[in-house]
TORSERO-912460 format. One record per residue: x, y, z of N, C-alpha, C in turn; residue in one letter. Coordinates in steps of 0.05 Angstrom, whole numbers, padded with zeros to 5 digits, always signed. Example, Ala and Ser with C-alpha at 12.3 -4.5 7.8 and 13.67 -1.06 7.14 Angstrom:
+00264-00114+00156+00246-00090+00156+00264-00066+00156A;+00257-00045+00142+00273-00021+00143+00258+00001+00157S;
***
This chain:
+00318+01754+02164+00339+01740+02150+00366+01750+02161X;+00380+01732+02170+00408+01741+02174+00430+01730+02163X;+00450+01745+02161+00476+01734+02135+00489+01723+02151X;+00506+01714+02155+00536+01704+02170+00561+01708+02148X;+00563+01711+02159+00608+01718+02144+00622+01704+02157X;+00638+01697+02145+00649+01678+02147+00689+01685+02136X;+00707+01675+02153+00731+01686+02137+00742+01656+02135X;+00752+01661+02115+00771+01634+02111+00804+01629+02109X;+00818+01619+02126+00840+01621+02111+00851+01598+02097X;+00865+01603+02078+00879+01583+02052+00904+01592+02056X;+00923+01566+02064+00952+01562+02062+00960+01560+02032X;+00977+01575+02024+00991+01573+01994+01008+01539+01994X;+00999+01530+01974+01016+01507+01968+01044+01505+01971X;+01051+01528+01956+01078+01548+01961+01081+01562+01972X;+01107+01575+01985+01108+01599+01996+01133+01611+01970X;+01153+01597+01961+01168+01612+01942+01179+01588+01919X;+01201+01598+01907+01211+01586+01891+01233+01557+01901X;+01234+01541+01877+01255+01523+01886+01277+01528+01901X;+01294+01546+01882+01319+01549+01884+01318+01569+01908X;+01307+01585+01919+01303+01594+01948+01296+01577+01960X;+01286+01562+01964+01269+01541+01987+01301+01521+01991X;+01321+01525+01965+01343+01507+01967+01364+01513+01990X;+01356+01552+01995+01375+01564+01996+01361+01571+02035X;+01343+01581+02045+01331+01584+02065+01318+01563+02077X;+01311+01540+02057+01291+01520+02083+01264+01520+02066X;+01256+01496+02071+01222+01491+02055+01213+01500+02077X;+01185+01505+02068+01169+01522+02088+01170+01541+02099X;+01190+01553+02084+01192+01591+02086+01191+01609+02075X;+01174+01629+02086+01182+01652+02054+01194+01673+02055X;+01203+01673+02021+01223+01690+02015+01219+01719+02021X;+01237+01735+02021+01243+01765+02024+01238+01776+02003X;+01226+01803+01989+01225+01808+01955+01258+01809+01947X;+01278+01823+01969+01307+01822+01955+01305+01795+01953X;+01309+01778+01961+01323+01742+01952+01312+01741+01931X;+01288+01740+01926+01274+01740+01897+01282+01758+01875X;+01288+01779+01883+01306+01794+01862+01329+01795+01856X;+01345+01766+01875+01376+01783+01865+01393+01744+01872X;+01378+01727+01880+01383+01703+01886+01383+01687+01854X;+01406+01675+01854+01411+01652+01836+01397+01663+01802X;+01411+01686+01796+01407+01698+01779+01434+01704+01754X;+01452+01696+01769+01475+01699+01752+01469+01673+01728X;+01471+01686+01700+01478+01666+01679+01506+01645+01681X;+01497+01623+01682+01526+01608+01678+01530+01591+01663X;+01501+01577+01637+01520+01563+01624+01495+01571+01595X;+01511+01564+01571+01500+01568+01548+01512+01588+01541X;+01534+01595+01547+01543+01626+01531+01549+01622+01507X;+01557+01597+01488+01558+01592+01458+01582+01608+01443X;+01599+01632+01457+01625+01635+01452+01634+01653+01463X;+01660+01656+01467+01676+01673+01486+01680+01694+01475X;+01681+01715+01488+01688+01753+01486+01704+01755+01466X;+01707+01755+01438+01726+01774+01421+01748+01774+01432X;+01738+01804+01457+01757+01829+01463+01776+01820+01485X;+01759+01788+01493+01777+01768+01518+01768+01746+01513X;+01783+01739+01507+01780+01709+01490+01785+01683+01521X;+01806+01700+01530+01811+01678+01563+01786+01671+01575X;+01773+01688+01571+01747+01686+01589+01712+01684+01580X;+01706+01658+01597+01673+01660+01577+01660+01691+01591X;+01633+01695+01579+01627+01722+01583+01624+01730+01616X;+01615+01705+01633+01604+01712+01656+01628+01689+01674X;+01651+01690+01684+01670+01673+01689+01679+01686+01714X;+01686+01665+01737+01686+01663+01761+01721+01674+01768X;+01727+01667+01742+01757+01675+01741+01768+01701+01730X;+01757+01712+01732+01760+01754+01726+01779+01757+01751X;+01766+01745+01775+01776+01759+01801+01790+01732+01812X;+01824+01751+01829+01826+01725+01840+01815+01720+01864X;+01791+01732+01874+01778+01725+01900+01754+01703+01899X;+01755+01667+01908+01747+01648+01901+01725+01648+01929X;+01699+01648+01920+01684+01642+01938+01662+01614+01928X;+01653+01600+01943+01636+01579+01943+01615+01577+01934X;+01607+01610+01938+01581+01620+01932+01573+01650+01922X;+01572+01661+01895+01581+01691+01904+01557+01700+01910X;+01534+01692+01912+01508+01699+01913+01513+01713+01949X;+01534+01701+01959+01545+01706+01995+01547+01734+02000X;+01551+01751+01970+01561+01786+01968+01533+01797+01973X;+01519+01797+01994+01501+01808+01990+01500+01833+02002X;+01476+01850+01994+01480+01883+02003+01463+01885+02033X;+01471+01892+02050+01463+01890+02076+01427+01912+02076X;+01432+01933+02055+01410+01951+02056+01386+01935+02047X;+01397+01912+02023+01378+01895+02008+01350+01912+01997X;+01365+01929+01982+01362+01946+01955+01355+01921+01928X;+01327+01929+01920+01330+01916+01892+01311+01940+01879X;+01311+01937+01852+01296+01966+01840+01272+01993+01867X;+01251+01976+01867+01239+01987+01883+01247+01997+01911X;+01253+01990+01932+01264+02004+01955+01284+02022+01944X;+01311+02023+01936+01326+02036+01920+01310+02058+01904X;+01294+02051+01889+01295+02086+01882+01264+02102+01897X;+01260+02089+01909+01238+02100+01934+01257+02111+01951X;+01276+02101+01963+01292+02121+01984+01305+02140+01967X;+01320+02138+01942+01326+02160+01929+01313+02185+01915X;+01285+02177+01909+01263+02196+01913+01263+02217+01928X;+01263+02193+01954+01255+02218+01987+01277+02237+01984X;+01302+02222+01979+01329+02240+01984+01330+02270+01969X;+01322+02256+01946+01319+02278+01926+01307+02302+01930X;+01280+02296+01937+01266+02314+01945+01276+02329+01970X;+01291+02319+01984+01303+02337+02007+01321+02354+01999X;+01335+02338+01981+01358+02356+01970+01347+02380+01949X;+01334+02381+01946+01314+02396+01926+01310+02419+01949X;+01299+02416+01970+01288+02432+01988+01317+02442+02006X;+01337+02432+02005+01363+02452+02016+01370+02468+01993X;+01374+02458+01974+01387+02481+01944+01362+02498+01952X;+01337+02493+01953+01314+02525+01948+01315+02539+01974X;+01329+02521+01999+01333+02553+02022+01359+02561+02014X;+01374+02545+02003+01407+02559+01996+01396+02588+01987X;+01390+02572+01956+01387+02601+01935+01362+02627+01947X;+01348+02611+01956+01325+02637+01961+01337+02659+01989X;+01354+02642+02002+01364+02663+02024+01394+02675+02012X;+01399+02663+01999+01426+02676+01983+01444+02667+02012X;+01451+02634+02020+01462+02639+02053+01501+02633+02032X;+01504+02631+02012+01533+02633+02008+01544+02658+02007X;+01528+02686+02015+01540+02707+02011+01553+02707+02039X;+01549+02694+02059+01560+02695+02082+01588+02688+02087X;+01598+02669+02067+01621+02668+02066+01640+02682+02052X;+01663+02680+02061+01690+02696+02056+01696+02688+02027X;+01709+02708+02014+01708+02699+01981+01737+02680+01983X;+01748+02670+01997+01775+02657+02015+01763+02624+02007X;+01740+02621+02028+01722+02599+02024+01697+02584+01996X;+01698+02613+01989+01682+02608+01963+01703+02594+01940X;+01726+02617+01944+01739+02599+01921+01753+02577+01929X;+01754+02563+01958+01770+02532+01958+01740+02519+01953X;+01718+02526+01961+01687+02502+01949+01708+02498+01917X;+01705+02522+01900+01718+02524+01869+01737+02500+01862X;+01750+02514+01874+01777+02487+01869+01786+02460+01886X;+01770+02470+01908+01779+02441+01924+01751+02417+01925X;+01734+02425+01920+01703+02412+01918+01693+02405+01888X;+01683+02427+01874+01679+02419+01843+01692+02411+01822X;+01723+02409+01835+01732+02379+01821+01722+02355+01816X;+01718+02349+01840+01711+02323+01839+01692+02313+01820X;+01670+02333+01818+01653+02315+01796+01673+02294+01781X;+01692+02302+01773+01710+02285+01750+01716+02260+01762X;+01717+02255+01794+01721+02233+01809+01702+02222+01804X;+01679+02234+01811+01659+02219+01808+01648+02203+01790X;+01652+02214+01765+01648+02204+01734+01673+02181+01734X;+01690+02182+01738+01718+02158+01748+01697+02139+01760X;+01689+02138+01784+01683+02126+01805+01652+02114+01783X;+01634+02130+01775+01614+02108+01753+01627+02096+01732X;+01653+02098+01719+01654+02079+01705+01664+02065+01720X;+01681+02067+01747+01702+02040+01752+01679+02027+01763X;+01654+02034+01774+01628+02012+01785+01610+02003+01761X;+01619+02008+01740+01602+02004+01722+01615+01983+01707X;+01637+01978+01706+01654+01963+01698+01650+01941+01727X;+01657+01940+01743+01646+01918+01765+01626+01905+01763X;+01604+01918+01749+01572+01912+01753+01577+01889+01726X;+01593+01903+01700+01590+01892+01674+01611+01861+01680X;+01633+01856+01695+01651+01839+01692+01651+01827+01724X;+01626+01832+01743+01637+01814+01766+01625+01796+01769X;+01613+01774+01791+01599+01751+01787+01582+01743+01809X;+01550+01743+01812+01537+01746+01823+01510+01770+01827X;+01492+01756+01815+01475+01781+01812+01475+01802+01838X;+01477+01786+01864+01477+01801+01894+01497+01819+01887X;+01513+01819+01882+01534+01847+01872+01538+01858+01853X;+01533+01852+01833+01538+01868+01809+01509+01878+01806X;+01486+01874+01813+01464+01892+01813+01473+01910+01835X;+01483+01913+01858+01482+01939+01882+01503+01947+01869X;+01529+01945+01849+01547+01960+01841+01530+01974+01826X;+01514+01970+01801+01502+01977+01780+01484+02007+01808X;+01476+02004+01810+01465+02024+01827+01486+02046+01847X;+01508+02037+01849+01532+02048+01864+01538+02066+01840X;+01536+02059+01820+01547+02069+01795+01533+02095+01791X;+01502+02096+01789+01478+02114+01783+01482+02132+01804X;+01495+02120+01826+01489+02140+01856+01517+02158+01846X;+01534+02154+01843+01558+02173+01825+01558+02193+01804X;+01531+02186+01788+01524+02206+01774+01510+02225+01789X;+01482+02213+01806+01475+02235+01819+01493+02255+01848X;+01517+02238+01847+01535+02252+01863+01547+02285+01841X;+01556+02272+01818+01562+02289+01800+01538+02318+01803X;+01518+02308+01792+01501+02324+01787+01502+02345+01807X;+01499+02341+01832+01498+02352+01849+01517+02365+01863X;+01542+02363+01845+01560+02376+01850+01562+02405+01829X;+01554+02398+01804+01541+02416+01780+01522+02426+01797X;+01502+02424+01803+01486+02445+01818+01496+02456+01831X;+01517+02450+01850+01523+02464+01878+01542+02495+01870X;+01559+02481+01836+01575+02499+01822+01555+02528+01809X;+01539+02521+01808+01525+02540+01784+01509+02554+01807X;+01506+02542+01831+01495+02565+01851+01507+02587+01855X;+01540+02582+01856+01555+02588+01873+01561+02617+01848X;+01561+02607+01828+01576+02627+01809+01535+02634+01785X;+01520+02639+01801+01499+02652+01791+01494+02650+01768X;+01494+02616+01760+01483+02600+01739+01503+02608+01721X;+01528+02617+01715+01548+02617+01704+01565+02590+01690X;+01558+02577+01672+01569+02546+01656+01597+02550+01660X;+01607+02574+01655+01639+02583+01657+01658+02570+01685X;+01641+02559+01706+01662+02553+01718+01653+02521+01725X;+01644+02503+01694+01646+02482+01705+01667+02473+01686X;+01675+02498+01671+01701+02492+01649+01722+02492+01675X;+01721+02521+01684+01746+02524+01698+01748+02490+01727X;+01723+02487+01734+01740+02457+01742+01747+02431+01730X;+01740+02428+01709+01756+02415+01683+01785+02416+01675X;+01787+02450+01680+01820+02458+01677+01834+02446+01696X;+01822+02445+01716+01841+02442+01742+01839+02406+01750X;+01824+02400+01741+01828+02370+01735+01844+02361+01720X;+01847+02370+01699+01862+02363+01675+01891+02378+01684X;+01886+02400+01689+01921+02409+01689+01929+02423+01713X;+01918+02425+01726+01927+02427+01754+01938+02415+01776X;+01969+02423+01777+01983+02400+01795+01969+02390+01826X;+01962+02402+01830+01939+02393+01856+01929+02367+01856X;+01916+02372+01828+01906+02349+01817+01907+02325+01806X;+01932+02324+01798+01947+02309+01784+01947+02275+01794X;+01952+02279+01824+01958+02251+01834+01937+02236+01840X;+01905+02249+01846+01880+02237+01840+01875+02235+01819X;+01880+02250+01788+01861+02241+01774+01888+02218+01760X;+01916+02210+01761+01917+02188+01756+01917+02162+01762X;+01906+02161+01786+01900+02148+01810+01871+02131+01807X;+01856+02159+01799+01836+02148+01783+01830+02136+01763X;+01847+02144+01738+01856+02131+01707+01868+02102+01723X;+01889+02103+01732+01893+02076+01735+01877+02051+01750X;+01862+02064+01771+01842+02044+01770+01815+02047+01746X;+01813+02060+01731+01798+02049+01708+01817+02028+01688X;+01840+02015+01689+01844+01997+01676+01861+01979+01699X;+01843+01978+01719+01851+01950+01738+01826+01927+01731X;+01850+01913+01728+01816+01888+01708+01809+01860+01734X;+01811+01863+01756+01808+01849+01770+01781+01863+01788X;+01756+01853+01786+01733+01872+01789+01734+01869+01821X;+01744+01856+01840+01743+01862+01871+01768+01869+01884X;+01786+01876+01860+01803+01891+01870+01796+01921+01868X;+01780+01927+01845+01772+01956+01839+01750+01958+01867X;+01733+01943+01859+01719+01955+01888+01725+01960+01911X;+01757+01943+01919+01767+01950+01947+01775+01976+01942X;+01796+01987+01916+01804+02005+01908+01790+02032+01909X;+01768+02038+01892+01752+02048+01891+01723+02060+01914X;+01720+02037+01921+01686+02039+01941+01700+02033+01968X;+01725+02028+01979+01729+02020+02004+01753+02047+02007X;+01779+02043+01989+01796+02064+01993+01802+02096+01980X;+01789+02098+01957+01784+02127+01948+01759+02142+01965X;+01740+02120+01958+01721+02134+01984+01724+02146+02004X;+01748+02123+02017+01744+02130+02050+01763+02147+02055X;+01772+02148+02033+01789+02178+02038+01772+02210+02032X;+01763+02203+02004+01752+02231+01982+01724+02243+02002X;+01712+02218+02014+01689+02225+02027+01693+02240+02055X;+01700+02227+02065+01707+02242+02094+01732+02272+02100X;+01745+02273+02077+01758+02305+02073+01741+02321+02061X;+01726+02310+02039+01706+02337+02023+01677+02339+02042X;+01669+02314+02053+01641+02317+02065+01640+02317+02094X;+01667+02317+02107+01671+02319+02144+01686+02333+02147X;+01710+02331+02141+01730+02350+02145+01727+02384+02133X;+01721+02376+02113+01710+02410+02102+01689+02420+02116X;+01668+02408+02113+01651+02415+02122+01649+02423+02149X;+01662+02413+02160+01672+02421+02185+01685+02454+02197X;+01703+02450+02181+01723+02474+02181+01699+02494+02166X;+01691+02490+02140+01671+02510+02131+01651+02530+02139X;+01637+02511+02156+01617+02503+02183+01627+02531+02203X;+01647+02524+02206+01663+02553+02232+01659+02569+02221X;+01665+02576+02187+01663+02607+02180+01637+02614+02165X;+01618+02605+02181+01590+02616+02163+01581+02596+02140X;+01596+02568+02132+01585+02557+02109+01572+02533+02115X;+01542+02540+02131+01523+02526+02134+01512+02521+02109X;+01516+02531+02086+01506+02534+02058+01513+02509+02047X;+01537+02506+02048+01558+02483+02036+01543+02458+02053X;+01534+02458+02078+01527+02426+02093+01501+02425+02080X;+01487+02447+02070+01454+02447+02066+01462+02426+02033X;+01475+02440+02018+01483+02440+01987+01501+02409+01989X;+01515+02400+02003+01518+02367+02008+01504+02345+02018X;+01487+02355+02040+01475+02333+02061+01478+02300+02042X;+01465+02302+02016+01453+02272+02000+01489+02263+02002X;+01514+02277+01999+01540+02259+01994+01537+02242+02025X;+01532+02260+02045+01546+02246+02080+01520+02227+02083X;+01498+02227+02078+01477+02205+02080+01486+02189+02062X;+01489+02180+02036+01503+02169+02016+01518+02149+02030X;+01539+02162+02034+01570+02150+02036+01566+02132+02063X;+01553+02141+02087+01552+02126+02109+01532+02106+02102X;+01511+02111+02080+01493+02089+02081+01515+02057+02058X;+01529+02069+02041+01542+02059+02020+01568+02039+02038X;+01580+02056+02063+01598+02041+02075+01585+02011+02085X;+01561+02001+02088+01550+01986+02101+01551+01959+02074X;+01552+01964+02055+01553+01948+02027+01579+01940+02029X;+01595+01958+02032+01623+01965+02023+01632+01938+02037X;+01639+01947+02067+01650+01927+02087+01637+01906+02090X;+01603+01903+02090+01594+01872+02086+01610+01855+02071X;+01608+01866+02044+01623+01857+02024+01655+01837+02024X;+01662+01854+02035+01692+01855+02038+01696+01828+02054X;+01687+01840+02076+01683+01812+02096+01681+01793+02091X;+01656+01783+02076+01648+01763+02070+01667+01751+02058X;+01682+01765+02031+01703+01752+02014+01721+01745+02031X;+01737+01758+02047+01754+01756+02073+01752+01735+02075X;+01726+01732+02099+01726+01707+02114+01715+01679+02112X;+01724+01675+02077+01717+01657+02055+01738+01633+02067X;+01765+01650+02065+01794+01637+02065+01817+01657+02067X;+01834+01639+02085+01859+01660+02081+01875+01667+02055X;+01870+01655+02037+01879+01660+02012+01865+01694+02000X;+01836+01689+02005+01824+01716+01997+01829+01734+02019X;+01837+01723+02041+01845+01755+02060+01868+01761+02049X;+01888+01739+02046+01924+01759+02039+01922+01767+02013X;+01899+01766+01996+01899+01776+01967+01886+01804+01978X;+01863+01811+01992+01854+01830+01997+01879+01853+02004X;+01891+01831+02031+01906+01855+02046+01932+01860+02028X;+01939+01841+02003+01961+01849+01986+01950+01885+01983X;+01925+01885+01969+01916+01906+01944+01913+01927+01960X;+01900+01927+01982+01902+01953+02000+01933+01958+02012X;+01956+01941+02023+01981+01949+02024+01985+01967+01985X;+01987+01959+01974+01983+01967+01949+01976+01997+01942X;+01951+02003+01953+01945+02018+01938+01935+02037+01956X;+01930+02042+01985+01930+02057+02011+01949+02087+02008X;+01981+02078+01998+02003+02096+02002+01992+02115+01984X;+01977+02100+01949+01966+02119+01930+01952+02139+01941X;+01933+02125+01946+01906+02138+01955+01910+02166+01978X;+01934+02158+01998+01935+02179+02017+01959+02201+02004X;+01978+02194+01984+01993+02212+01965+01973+02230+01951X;+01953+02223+01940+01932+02225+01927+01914+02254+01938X;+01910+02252+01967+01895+02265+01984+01913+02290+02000X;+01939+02279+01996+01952+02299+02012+01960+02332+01999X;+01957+02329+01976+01957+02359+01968+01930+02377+01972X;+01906+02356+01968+01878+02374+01975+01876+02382+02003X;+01883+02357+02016+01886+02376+02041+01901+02391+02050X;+01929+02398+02043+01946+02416+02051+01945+02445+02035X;+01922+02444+02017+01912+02461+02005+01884+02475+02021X;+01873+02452+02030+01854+02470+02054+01853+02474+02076X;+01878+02463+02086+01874+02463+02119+01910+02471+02126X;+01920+02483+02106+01947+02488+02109+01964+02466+02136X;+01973+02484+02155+01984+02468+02172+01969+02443+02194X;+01943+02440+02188+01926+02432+02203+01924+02399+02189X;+01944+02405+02164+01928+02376+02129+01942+02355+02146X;+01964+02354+02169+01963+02328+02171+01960+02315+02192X;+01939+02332+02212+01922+02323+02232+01899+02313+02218X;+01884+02323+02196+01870+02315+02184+01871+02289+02174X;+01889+02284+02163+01899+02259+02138+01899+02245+02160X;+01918+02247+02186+01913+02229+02202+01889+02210+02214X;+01871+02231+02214+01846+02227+02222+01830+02211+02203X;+01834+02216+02175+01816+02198+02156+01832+02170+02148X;+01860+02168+02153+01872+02148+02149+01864+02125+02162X;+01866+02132+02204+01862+02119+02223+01835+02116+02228X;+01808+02128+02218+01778+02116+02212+01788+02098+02190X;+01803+02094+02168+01799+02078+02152+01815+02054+02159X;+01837+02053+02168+01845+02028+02184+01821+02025+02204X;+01813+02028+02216+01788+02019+02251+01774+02010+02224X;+01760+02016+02194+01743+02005+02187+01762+01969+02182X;+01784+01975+02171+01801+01959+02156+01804+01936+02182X;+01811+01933+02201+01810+01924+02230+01788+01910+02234X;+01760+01921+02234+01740+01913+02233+01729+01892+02222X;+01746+01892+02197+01734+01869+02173+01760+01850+02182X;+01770+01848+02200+01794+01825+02202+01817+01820+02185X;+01824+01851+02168+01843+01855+02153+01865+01873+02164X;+01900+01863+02160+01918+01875+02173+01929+01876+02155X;+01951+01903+02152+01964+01906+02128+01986+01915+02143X;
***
């Protein structure tokens, strides 16, 4: 007796949904991001307008004055939807897990100069408080902008700021031998330290900019591209010379972060850009705007760590952020 096997194949009737097949072509199939993040925005049946904004129904195209055709167009180039997203943040985690346990088990911050220990103090574990800024002002984007393609990758921009925080809290409590005492003392210096002063109202004020793609140019394009590349290149750099291989081990997840996050950032941007010239001279109004802040903002931290060197520096993070600004076909 002998069997035979036999394989069969069966074409799916479907390959996806309508409103994708509207959007890519019949007879194609979809990506799991398009399915997760395509033609998802609520737009009608809202039954009454916001209380607390009465101008506006809850989910309204008119929050921002940047007019696109389509906002579903904002899409995130990583094409992150729940699953990939916290599968790579997993991995991350776990790496970062495994630099804090050679930090602490080799004790490698005793190598540095107590010079350097205390600017990590004051020029680094500030920030957490940026950071907590930086999740509400994306959390507020996520809650008031339009298009699931973006306001779901903000909503996750948002979470990635906490775990920025966090990990700035760890990096503190290494440093000072699980000591809570000096995540007060960088609170003080947030709060009342003239150093400080011109970031953290910089920050307050973009928590009450109500135009949600102006905050994100604000925020994810120009505080970034400043806060990131002085605390996670430029320090680290200089750090790096005097023994504080500890400090690159105890950041790595911000400089993977931030270069993976720039790739959202500027898609983004672009796209609205090269909608219409109307949304480019509104863009390039808000960055003429708010650029001079941002680098007023930065110029005391760096002239605090790099004394005469802060404005070769500044130069340097200014002119990467114009080449990005250039890039996207924006002139200010």
């Amino acid at each position: 007796m002998s069997v035979e096997i036999k394989t069969a194949s069966i074409e799916p009737v479907r390959l996806t949904f309508d409103h994708l097949e509207a959007r890519i072509g019949k007879g194609k199939a979809a990506t799991r991001y398009q399915e997760a993040v395509h033609d998802l925005q609520v737009t009608q049946n809202f039954h009454y307008r916001p209380t607390w904004d009465p101008e506006f129904d809850l989910f309204d195209k008119r929050r921002s004055a940047i007019v696109l055709g389509d906002f579903d167009q904002l899409l995130d180039p990583r094409q992150y939807y729940y699953a990939p997203y916290t599968i790579q943040r997993a991995r991350q985690q776990e790496a970062q897990d495994g630099n804090f346990g050679i930090v602490e088990k080799r004790n490698l911050f005793s190598a540095l100069s107590p010079e350097w220990l205390t600017n990590i103090e004051t020029l680094i574990i500030p920030l957490r408080h940026f950071e907590w800024g930086a999740n509400t002002n994306n959390c507020y984007i996520a809650a008031t902008g339009y298009g699931a393609p973006f306001t779901s990758t903000a909503l996750m921009q948002a979470m990635d700021r906490l775990g920025v925080a966090q990990y700035l809290t760890r990096l503190a409590l290494v440093l000072q031998h699980q000591d809570p005492q000096c995540l007060d003392r960088a609170k003080a210096l947030w709060l009342d330290d003239p150093l400080w002063q011109p970031l953290r109202q910089l920050v307050e004020d973009a928590m009450v900019t109500k135009d949600w793609f102006e905050l994100h140019v604000l925020q994810n394009f120009l505080l970034d591209g400043a806060i990131y590349p002085f605390a996670y290149t430029q320090f680290d750099q200089a750090i790096t010379t005097h023994g504080g291989i500890a400090y690159a081990l105890t950041t790595e997840f911000m400089r993977d972060w931030y270069t993976e996050s720039v790739r959202w950032t500027d898609s983004t941007i672009r796209v609205a850009a090269n909608e219409s010239q109307e949304n480019k001279a509104t863009i390039q109004t808000w960055i003429a705007r708010w650029e001079p802040r941002v680098r007023a903002a930065v110029t005391p931290l760096a002239v605090a760590a790099f004394a005469s060197q802060a404005t070769g520096v500044l130069d340097s993070i200014f002119t990467d952020l114009a080449a990005r600004r250039v890039k996207l076909g924006l002139m200010v």
